[in-house]
N, C-alpha and C positions, 0 to 999 in steps of 0.2 A: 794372177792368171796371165798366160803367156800369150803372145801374139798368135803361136802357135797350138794354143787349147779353144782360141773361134774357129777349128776347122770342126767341121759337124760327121758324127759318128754316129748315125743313125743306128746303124746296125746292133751296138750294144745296149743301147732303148734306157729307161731308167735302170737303179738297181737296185735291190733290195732293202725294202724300209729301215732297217735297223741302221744299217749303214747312215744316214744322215743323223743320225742322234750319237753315233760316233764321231762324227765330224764336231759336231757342236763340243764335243767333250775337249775337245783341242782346244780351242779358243775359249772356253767357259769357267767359272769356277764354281763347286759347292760351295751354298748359303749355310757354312756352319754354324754361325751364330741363330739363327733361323726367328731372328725378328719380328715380332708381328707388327703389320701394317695399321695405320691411323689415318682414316678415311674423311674426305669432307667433300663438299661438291660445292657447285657454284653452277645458278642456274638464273631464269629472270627474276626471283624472291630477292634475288642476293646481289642485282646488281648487270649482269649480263643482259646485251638487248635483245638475244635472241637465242634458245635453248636450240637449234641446228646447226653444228657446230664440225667445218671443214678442216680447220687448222691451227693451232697453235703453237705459236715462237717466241723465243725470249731475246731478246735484244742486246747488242752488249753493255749497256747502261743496268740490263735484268730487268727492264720491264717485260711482262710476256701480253703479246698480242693476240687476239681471238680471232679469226674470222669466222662470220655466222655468215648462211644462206637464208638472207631477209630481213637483218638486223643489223646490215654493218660489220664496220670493226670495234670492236672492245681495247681498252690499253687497263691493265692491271699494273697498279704500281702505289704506293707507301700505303696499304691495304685499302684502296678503293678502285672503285671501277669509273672509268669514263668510255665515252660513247662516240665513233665518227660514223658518218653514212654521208646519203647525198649530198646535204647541204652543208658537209664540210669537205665537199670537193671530190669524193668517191664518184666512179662511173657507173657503181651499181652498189645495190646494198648486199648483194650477195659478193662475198668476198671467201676465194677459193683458197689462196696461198697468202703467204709474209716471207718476204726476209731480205736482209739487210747485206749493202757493199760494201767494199774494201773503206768504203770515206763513212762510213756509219750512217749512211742514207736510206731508212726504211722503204719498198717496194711491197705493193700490194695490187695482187691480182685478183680481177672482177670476172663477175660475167658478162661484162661491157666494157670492157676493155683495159688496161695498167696504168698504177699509181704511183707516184714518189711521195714520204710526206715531208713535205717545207715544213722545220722546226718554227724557224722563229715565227712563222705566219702562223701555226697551230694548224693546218689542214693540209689537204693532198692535191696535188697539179697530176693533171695529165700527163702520160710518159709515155703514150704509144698506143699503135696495137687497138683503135679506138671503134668501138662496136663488137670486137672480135672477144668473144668467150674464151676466157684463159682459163684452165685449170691448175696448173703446177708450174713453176718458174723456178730459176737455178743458175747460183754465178760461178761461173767453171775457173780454172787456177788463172786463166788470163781477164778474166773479169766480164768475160762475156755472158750477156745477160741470153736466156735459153728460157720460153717459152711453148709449152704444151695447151693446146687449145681442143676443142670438141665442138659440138653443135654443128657440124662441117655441112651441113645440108641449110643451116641457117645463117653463120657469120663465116663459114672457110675452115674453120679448122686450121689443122698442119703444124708444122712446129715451126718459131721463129727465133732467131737468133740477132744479137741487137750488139753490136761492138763497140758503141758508143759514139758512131757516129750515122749509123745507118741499120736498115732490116734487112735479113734476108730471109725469107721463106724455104722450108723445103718442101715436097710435094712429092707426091706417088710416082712422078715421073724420073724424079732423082732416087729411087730405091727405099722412103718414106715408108714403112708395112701399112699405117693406116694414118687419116685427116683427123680422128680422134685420139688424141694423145693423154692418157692420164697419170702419166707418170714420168720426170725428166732426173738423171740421176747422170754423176760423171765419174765411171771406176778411177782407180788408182796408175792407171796409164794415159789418163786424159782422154780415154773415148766415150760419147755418149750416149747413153741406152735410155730408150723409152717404149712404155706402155701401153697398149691401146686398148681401146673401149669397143671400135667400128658396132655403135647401136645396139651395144649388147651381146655379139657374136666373137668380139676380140679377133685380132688379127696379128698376137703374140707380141714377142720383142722386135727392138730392132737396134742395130748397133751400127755407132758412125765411127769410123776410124780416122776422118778426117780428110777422105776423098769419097770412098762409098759406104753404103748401108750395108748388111749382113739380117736376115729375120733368121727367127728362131720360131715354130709354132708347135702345135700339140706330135705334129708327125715329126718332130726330132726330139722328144722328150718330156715338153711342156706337160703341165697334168690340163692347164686351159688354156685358150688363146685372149682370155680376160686378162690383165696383168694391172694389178691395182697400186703393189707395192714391189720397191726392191732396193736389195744395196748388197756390198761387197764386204766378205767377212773377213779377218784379219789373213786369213791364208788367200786371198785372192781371189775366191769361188763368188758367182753370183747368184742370188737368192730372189725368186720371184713370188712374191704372193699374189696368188690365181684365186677363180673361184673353186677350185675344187681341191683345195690345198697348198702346200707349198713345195716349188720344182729350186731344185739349187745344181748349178753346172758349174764346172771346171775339170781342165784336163782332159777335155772331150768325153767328159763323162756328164749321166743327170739321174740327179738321185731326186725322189719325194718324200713330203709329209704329211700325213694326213689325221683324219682323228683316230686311226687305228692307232698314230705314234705319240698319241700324246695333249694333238691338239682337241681344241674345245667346241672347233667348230671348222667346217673346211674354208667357208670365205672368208680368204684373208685381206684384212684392206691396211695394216701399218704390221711394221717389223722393227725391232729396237732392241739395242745391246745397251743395258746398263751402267753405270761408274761402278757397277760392285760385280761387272760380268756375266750379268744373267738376262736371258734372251724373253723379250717380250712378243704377244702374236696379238694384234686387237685383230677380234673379228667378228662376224656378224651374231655367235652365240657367246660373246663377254671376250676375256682375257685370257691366255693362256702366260704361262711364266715358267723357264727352264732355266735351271743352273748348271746344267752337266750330268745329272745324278736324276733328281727330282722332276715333276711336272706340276704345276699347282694351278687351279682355274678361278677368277675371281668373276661373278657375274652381278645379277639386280640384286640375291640376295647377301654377296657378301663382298658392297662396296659399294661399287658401279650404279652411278641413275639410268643409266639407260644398257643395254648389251652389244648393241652396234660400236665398236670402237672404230673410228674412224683415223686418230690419229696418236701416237704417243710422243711425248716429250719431258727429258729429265730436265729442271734448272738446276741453277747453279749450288743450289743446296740440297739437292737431291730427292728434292720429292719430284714423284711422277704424276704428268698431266695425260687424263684422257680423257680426249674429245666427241663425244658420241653424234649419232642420229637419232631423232625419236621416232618410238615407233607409234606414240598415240600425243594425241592433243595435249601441250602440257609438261612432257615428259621430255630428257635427253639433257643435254649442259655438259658439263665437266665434273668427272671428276677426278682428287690429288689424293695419292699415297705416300705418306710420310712413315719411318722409322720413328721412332721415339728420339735419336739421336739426328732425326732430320723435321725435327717439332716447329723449329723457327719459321715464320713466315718469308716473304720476301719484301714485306715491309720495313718484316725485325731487322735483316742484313743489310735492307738495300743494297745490296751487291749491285651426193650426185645428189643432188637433191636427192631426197628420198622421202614418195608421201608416206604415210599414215597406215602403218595394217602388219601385218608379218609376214605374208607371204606375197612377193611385189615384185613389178620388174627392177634391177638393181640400178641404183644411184651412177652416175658420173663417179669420176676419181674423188 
């Protein structure tokens, strides 16, 4: 997407549903082999401290990291589970995000503020940002560390930016669309686009180019001003999952998706292109799964503990991780779909809160 396609073209509005299911056809491939999946979970029976489950990352060693909201973090690795929380140096047990920098230094984000973990000490030191509720974090090509925050009536909010030797905040006054931020993402030009929440009501995208902001809301296209998930698809176009479907722009143009096209359910909260080219939707009614051709939905009954997807992730062997919310006492964890010809563990290789009920005000990012 060009410099020249953030100029905003109200006037042409979305377009035509079909149209986005041709886009995907471009970049996608058919599942000819058409594989059935082998399902397994991983929940507190099996190991996990806590079935509410924000995010999951795999590390470049392949261990894949959990963070739960009330449990800690999880590290999965030569098939067992171990456990960090407070008293291995976390700022909170609710831990939002993971991931790791250019020096293999794992980064984990609280709702009390960021963590690094010191290998050889086995625990996590403070790394900033201390009281302030982080939701999503992210290291852009020069290694700057990019934090999205919420609670902005309780710890500040805003987005902060960390270069390695210093913070800077931005803030509504710099062009910021909202102090709730749930989502930090850097397209393929090095600009950064994020999310927001603002209490529910959203306050759309917002895009830094490196000196100012640009917003984007439902009156240029958006289908909501919620914006949970996004990323940039091999043709350059950005995809946002909203609650009321998914908005994709480029070119000055903005196409939707909705469950009339396909998906399973409109709230989307993760989006993911697979190693076999097939596009995943987690969202608050199960999974949606598109190869170009197909549509296929996996939910409680065929797979999934829980139907809230919260996050997707393939390792290095190709099974897929998803990380749900529960929606009763009990319920929720992970779960992994493997092929038949992706059976092996990763032992074998070593290679918003949200309470209780179904019908609720929505989670954080």
């Amino acid at each position: 997407m060009s410099d020249r396609s953030l100029r905003r073209r109200t006037s042409r509005g979305p377009t035509a549903r079909s149209e986005v299911r041709d886009l995907m056809r471009r970049f996608l491939e058919e599942d000819e082999r058409s594989e059935p999946l082998e399902w397994d979970s991983f929940t507190t029976a099996n190991g996990l401290p806590h079935n509410w489950i924000y995010d999951v990352f795999q590390d470049s060693a392949g261990r894949m990291w959990v963070g739960t909201w009330g449990g800690g973090l999880a590290v999965y690795e030569d098939g067992a589970w171990r456990a960090y929380s407070r008293r291995h140096g976390l700022a909170s047990d609710a831990v939002t995000c993971i991931r790791q920098d250019a020096h293999g230094v794992v980064w984990a984000a609280t709702d009390a503020g960021l963590n690094r973990f010191d290998e050889a000490a086995d625990r996590f030191v403070g790394a900033g940002l201390t009281g302030v509720s982080i939701l999503n974090i992210h290291f852009d090509r020069d290694q700057n560390l990019w934090a999205g925050c919420w609670r902005a009536t309780r710890t500040g909010g805003g987005l902060h930016r960390f270069d390695g030797r210093r913070w800077h905040a931005f803030s509504k006054k710099e062009g910021l669309p909202s102090l709730e931020v749930l989502k930090v993402f850097e397209d393929s030009h090095g600009r950064i686009w994020v999310g927001t929440y603002e209490h529910g009501r959203g306050a759309g995208v917002g895009c830094w180019d490196g000196s100012s902001w640009q917003q984007f809301t439902h009156r240029d296209g958006l289908l909501d001003d919620c914006v949970y998930s996004m990323f940039e698809d091999p043709e350059g176009r950005m995809w946002f999952g909203t609650l009321k479907g998914v908005s994709v722009y480029g070119n000055g143009s903005w196409h939707r998706m909705t469950t009339a096209d396909g998906l399973v359910h409109d709230r989307v909260y993760a989006m993911f292109i697979d190693a076999e080219h097939r596009m995943w939707f987690g969202t608050e009614g199960g999974v949606s799964r598109f190869d170009g051709t197909n549509w296929e939905a996996f939910t409680r009954g065929s797979g999934l503990v829980e139907n809230l997807v919260r996050t997707i992730v393939q390792d290095r062997d190709g099974g897929l991780w998803f990380g749900t919310y529960p929606y009763a006492r009990g319920k929720g964890g992970i779960s992994r779909a493997r092929t038949p010809r992706h059976r092996r563990s990763i032992a074998e290789t070593t290679s918003a809160y949200l309470p209780p009920g179904p019908r609720r005000k929505l989670p954080p990012g």
